[in-house]
N, CA, C and O atoms as a CHARMM CRD file, in Angstrom:
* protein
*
  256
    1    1 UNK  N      0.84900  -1.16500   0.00000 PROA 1      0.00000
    2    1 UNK  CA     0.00000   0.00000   0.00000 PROA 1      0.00000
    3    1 UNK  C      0.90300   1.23800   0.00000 PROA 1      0.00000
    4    1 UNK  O      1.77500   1.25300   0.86900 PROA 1      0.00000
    5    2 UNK  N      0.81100   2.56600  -1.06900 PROA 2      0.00000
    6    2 UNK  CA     1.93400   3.13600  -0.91000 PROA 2      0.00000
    7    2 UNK  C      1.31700   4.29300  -0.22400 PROA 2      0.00000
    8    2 UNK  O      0.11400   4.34500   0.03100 PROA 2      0.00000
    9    3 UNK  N      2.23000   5.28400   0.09000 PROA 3      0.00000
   10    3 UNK  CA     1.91900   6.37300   0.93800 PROA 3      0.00000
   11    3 UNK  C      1.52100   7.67600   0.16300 PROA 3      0.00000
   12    3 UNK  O      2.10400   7.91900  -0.89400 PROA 3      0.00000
   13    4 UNK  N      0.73000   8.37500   0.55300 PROA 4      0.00000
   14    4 UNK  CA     0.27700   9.36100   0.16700 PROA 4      0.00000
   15    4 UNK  C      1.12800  10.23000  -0.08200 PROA 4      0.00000
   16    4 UNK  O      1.95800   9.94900   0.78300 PROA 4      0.00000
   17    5 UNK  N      1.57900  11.15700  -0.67300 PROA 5      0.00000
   18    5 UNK  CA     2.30300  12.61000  -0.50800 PROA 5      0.00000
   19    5 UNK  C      1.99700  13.33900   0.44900 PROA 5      0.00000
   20    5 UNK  O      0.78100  13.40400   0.62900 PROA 5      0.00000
   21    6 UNK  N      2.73600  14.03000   1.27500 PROA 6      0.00000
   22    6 UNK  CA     2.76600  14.55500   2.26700 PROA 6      0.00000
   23    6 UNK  C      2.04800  15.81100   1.38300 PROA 6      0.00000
   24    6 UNK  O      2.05600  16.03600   0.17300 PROA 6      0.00000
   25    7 UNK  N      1.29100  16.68100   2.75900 PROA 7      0.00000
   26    7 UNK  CA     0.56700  17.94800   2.65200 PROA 7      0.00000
   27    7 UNK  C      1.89400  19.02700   2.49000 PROA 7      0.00000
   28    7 UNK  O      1.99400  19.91400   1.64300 PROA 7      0.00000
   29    8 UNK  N      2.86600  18.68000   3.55100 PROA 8      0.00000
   30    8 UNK  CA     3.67400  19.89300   3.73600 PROA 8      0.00000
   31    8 UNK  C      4.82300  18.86600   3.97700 PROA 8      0.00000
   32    8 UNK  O      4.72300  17.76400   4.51700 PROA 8      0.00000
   33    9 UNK  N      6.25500  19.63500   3.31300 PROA 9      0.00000
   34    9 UNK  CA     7.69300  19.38000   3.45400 PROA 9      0.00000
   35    9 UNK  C      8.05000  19.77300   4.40100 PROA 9      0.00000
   36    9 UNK  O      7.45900  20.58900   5.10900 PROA 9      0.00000
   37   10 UNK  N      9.39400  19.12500   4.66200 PROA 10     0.00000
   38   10 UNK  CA    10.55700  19.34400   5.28500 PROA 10     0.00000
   39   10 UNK  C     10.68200  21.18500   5.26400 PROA 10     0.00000
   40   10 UNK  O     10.66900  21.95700   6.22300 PROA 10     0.00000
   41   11 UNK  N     10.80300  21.48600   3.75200 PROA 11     0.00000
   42   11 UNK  CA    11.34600  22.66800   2.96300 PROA 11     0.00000
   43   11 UNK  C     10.09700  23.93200   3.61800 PROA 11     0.00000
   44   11 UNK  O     10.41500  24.92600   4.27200 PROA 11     0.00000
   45   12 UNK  N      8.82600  23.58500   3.26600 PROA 12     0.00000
   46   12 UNK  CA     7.70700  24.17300   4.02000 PROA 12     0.00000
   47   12 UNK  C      7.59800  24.53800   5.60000 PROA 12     0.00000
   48   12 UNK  O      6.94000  25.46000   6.08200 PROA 12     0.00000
   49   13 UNK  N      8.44200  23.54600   6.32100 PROA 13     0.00000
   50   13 UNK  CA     8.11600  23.88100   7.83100 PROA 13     0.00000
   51   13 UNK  C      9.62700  24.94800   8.02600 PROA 13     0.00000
   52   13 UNK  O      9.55800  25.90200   8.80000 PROA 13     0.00000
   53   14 UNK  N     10.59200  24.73800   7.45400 PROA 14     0.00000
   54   14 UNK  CA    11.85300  25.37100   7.86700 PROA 14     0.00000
   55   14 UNK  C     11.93400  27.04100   7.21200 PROA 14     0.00000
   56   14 UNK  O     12.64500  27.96600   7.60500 PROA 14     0.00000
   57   15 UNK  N     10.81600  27.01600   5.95400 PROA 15     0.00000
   58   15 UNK  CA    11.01900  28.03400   5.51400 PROA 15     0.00000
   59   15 UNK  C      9.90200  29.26900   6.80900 PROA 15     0.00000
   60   15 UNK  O     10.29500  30.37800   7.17000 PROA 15     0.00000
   61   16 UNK  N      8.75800  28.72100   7.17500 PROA 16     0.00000
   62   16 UNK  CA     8.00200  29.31200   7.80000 PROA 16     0.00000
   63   16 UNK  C      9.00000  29.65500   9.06600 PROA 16     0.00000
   64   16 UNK  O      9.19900  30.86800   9.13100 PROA 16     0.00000
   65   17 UNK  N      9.68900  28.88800  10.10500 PROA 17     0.00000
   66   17 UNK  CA    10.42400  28.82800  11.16300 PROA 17     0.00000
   67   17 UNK  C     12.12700  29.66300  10.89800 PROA 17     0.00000
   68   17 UNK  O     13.06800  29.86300  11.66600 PROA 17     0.00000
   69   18 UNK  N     11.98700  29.85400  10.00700 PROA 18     0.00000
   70   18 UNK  CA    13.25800  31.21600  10.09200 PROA 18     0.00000
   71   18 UNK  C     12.50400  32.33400   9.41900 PROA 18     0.00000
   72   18 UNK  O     13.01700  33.41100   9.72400 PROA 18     0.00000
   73   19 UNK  N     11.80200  32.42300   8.87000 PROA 19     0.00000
   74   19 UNK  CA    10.83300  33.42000   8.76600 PROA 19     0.00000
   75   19 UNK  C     10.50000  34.09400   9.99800 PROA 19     0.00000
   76   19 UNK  O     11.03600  35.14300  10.35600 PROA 19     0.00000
   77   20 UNK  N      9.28700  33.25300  10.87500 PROA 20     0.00000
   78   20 UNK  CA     9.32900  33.85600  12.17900 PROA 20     0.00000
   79   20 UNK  C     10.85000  33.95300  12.72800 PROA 20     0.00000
   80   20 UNK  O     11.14800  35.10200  12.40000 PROA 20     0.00000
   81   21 UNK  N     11.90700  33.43800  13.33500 PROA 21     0.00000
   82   21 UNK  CA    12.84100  33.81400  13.91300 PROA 21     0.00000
   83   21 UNK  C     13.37500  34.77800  13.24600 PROA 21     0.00000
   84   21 UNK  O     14.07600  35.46100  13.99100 PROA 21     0.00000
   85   22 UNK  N     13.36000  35.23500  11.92400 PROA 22     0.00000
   86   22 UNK  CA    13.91000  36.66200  11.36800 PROA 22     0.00000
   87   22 UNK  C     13.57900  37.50000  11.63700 PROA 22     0.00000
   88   22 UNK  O     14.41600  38.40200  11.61400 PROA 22     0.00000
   89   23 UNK  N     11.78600  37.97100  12.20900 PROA 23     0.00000
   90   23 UNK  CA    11.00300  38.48700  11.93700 PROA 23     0.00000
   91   23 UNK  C     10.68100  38.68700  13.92800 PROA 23     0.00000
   92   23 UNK  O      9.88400  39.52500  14.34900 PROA 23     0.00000
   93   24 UNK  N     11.33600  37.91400  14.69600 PROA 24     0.00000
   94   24 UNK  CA    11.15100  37.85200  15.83800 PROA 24     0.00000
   95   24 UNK  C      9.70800  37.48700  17.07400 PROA 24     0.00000
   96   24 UNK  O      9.55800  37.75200  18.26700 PROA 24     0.00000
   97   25 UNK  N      8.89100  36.80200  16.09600 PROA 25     0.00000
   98   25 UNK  CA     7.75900  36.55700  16.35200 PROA 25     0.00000
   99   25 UNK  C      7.85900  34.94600  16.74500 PROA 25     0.00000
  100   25 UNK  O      8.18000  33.92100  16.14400 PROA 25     0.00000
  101   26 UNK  N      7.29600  35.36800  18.41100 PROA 26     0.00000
  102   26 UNK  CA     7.44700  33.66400  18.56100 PROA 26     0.00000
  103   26 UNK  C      5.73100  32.95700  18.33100 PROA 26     0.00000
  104   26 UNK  O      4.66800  33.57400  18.38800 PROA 26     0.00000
  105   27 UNK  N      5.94600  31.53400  18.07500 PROA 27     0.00000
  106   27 UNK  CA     5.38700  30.98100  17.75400 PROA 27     0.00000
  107   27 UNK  C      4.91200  29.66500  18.52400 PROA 27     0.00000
  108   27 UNK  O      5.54700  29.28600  19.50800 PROA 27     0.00000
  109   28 UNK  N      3.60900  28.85900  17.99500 PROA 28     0.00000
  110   28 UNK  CA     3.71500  27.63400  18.35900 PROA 28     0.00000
  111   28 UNK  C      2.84300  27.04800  16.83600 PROA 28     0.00000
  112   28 UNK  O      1.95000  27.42100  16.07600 PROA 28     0.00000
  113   29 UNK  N      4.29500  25.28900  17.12300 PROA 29     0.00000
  114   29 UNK  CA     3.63700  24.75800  15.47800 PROA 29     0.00000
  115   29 UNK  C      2.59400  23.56600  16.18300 PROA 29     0.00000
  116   29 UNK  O      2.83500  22.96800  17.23200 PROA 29     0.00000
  117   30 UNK  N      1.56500  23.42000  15.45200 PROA 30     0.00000
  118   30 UNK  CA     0.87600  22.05300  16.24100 PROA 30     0.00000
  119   30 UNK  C      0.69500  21.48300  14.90500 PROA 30     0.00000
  120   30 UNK  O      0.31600  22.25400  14.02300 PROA 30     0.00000
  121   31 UNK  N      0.99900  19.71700  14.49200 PROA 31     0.00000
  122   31 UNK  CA     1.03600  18.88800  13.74600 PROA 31     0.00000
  123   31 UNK  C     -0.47100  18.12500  13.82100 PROA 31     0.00000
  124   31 UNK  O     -0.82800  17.32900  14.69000 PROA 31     0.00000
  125   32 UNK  N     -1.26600  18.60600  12.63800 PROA 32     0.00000
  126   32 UNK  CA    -2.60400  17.59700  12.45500 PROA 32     0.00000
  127   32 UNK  C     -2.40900  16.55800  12.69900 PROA 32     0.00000
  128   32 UNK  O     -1.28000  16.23200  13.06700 PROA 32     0.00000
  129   33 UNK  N     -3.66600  15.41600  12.56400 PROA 33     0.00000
  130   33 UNK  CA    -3.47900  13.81400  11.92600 PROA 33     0.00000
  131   33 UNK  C     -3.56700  14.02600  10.63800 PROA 33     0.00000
  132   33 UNK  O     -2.68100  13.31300  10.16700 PROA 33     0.00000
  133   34 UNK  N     -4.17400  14.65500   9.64500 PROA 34     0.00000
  134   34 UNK  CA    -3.99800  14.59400   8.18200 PROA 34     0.00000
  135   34 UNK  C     -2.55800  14.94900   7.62800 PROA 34     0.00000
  136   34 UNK  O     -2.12800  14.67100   6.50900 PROA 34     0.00000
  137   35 UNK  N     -1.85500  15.66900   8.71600 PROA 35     0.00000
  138   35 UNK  CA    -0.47900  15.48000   7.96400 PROA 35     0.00000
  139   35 UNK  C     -0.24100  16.76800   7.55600 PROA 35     0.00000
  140   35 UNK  O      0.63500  16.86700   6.69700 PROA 35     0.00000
  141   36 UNK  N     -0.76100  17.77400   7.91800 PROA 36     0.00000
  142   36 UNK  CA    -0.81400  19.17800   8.00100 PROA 36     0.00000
  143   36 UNK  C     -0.40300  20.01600   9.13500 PROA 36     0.00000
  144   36 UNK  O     -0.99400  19.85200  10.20200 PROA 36     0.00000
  145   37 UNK  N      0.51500  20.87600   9.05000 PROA 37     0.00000
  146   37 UNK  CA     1.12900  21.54200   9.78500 PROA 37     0.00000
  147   37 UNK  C      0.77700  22.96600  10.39400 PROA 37     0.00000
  148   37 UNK  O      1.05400  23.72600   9.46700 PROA 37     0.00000
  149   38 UNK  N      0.20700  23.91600  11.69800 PROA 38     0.00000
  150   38 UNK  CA    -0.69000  24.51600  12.11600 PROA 38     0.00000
  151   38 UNK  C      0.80200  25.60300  12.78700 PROA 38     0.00000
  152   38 UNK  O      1.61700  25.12900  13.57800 PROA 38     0.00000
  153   39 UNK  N      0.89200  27.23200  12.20300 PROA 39     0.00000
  154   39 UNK  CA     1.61200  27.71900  12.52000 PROA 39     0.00000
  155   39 UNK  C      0.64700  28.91900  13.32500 PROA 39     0.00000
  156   39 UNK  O     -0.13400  29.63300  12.69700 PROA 39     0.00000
  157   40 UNK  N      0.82600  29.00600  14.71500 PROA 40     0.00000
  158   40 UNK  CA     0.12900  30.23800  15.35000 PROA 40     0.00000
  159   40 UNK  C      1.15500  30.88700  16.24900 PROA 40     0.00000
  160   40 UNK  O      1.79800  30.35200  17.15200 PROA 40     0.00000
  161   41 UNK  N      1.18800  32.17500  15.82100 PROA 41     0.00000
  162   41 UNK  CA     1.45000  33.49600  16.50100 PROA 41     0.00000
  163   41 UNK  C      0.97600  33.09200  18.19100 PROA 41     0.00000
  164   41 UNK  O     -0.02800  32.55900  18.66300 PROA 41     0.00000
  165   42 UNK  N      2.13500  33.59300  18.74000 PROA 42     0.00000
  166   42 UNK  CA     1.88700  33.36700  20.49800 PROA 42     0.00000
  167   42 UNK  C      1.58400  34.89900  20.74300 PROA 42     0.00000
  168   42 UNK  O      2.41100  35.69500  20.29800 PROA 42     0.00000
  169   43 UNK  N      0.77300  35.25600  21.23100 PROA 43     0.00000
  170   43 UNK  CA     0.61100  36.31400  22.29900 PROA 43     0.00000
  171   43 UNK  C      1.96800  37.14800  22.60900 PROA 43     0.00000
  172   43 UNK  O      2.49000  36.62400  23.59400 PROA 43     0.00000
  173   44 UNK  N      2.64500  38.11000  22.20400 PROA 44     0.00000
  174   44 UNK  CA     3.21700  38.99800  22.58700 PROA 44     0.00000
  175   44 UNK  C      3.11800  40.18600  23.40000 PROA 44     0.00000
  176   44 UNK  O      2.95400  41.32100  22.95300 PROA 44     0.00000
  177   45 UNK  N      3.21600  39.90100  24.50000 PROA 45     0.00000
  178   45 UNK  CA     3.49100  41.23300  25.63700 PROA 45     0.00000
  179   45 UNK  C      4.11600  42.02800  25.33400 PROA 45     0.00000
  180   45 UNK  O      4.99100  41.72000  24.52500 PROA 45     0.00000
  181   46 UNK  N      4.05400  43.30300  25.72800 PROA 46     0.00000
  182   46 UNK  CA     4.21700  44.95100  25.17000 PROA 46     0.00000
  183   46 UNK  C      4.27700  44.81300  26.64900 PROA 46     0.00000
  184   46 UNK  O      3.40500  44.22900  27.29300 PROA 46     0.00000
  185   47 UNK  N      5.14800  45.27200  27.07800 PROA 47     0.00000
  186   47 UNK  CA     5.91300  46.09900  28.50100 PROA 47     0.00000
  187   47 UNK  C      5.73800  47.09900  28.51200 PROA 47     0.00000
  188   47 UNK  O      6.80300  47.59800  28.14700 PROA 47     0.00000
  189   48 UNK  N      4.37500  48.61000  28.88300 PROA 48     0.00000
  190   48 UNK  CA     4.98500  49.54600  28.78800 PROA 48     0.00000
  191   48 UNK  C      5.95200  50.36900  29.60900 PROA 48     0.00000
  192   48 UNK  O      6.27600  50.16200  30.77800 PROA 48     0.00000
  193   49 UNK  N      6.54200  51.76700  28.45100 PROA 49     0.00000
  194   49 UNK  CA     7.66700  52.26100  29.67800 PROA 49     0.00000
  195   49 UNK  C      6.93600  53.12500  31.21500 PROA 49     0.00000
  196   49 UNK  O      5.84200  53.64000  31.44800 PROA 49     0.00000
  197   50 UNK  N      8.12200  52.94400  31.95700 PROA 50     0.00000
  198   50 UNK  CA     7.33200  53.53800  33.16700 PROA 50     0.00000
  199   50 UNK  C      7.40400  54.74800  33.49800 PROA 50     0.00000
  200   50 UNK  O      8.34200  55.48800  33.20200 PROA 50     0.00000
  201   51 UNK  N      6.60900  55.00000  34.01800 PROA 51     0.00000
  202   51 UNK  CA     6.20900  56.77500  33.95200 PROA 51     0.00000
  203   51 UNK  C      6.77100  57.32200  35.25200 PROA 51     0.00000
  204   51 UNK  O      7.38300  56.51100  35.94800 PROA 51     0.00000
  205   52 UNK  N      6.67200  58.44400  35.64500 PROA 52     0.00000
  206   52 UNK  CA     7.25600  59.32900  36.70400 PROA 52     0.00000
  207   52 UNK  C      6.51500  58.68700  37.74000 PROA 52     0.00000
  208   52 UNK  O      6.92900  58.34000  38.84600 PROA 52     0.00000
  209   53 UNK  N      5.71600  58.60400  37.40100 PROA 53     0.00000
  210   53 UNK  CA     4.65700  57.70400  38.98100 PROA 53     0.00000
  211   53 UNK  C      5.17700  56.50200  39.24300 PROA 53     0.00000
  212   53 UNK  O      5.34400  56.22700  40.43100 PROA 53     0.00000
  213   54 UNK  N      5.49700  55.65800  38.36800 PROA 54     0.00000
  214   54 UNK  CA     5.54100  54.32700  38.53300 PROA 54     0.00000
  215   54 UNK  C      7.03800  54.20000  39.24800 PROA 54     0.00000
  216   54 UNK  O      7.40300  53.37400  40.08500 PROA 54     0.00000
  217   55 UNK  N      8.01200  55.62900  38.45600 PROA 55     0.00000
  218   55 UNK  CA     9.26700  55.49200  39.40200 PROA 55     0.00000
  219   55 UNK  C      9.94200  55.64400  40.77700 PROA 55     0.00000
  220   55 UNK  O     10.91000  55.21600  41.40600 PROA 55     0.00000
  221   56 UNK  N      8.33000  56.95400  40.96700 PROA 56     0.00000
  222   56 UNK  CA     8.43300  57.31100  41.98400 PROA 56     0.00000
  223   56 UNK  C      8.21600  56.28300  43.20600 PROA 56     0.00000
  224   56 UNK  O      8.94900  56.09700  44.17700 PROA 56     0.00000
  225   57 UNK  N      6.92100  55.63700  42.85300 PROA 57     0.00000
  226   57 UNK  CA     6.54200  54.30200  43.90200 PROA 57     0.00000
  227   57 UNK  C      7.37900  53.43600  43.62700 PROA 57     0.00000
  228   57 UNK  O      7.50600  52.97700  44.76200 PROA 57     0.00000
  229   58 UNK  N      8.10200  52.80500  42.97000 PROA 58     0.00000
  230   58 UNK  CA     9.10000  51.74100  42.85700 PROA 58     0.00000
  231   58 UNK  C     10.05300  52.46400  43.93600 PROA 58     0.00000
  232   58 UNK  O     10.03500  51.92200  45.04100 PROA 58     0.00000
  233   59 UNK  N     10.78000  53.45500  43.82300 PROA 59     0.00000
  234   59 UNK  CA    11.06700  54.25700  45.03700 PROA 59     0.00000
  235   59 UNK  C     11.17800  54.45100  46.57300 PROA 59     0.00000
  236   59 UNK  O     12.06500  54.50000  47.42500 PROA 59     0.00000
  237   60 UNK  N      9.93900  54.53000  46.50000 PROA 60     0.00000
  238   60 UNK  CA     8.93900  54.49600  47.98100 PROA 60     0.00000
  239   60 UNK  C      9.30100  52.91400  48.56900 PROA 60     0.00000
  240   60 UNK  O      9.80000  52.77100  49.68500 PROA 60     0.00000
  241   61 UNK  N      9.05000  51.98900  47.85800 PROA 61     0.00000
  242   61 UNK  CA     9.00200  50.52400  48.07300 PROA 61     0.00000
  243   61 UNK  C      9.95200  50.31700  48.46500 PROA 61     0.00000
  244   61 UNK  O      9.87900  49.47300  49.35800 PROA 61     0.00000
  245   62 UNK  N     11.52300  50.86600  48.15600 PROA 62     0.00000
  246   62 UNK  CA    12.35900  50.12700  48.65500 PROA 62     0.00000
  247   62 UNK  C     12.86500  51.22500  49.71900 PROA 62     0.00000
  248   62 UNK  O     13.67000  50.75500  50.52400 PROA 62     0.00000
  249   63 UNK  N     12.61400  52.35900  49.86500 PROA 63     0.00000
  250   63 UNK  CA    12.82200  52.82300  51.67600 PROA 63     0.00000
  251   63 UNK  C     12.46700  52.08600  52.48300 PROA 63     0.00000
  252   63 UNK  O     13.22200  51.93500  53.44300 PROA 63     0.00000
  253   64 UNK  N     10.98400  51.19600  52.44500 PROA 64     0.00000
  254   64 UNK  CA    10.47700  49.89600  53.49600 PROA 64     0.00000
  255   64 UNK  C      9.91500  51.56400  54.46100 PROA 64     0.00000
  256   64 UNK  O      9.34700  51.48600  55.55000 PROA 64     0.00000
């Protein structure tokens, strides 16, 4: 019984995965049962910068 052709290559998963690492976007890959490969964007946190307030109480906190 011979095997089907694959949905997606070798060449297909490596090109997507330095793509994101060029591009700095992390990721997660999840592998179907049909043999199909599932590339999703993770949630990226944005830190914002801290403001005069926020320095001031960071401040305060460590006099005790």
């Amino acid at each position: 019984m011979p095997r089907r052709p694959s949905n997606v290559n070798q060449a297909d998963v490596q090109r997507v995965i330095r793509a994101c690492q060029r591009e700095k976007v992390p990721f997660r890959v999840t592998l179907q049962p049909n043999g199909s490969a599932v590339f999703e964007p993770m949630a990226m946190v944005v830190v914002p910068e801290p403001t005069a307030l926020d320095q001031w109480r960071q401040e305060r906190r460590g006099q005790g």
